[in-house]
N, C-alpha and C positions, 0 to 999 in steps of 0.2 A: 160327640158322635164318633162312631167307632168304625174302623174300615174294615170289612167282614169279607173284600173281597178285594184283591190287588188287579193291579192291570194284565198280569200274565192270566189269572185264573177267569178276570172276564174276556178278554179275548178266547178263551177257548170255549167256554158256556157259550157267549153269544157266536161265535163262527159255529158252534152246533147247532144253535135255536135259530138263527136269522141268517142262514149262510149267506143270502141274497145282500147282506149288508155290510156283514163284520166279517166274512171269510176273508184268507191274506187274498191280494188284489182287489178284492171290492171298496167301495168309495169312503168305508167308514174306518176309522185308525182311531181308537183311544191312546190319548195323548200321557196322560194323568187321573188319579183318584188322592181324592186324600180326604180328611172328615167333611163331610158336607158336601164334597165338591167333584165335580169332572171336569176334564176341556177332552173335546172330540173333534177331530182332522178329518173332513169330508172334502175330497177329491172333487170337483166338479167336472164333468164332462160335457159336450158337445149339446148332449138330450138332456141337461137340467141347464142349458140358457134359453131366455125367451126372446123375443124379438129386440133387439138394442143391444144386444152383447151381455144382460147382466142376469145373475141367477135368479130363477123363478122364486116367485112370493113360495110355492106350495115343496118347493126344493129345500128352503130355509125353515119352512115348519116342521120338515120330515126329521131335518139332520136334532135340529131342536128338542125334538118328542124322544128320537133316540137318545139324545145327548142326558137328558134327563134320566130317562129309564138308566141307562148308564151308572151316574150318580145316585141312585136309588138302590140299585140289585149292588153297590160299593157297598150303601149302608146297611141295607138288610138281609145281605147274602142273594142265593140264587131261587128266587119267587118269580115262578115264570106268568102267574095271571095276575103281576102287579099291572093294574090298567089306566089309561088317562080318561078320568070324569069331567074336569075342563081345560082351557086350553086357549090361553088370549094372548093374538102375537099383535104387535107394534110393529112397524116396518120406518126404519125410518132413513134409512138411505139407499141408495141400490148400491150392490159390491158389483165389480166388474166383473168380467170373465174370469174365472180362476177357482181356487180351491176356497176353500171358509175354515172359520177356526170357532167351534162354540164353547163357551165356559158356562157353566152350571153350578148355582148356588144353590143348596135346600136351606129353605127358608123356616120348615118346620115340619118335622119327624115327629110322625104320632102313630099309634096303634093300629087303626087303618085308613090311615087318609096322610098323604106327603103335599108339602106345595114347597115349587120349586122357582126358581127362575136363571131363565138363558139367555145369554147376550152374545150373540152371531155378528161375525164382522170379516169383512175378506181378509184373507191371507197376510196383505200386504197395507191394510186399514189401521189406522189409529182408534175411528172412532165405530162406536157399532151398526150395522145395517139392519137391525133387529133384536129386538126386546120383548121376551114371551115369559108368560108367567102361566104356571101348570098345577094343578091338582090330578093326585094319582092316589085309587085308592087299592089297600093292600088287602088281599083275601085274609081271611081268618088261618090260623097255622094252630 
């Protein structure tokens, strides 16, 4: 699998498509791309903890679905109605208060359909608070 887009070039595609996400200061930092793969640096703030100090379940899905797309538009370049058709998180530990770190493997690159998966973990975790695995299907080009 081939990298069709670097992290300079998606940083600026997605801070034009999703400024709400990926513009500089907002909560989302790609980290890395390389074949098959992302890690993406979501900032957590005050309004993605839930009661207990620890980030919401729908917080961790959000950064995940990005983190994916992410790794996706690395390997097919920039396909802006690449979309999520499924989409199944594990939750399996809560991360405290603080930022998260998600790493993205694709798992299988095909003509129009991607399945991927994500492993979300705080900042300062060893082990993961979340494990999601996704199918994304790609328009016709």
């Amino acid at each position: 699998m081939q990298v069709k887009m670097t992290v300079e070039e998606l940083r600026d595609y997605l801070a034009k498509e999703f400024p709400q996400a990926y513009a500089p200061g907002k909560p989302n930092t790609i980290v890395s791309v390389g074949p098959g793969t992302a890690v993406v640096h979501f900032t957590a703030g005050e309004r993605h903890l839930r009661p207990g100090g620890t980030v919401s379940g729908p917080t961790m899905m959000g950064v995940a679905d990005g983190a994916i797309y992410v790794a996706i538009l690395a390997a097919i370049g920039p396909v802006a109605l690449a979309v999520t058709t499924s989409f199944t998180c594990n939750f399996l530990s809560k991360p405290g208060p603080g930022d998260l770190v998600c790493e993205v493997k694709i798992l299988k690159l095909g003509k129009r359909l991607v399945v991927a998966e994500a492993s979300i973990r705080g900042i300062n975790d060893a082990e993961p608070a979340a494990h999601v695995v996704a199918t994304y299907s790609i328009p016709p080009r």
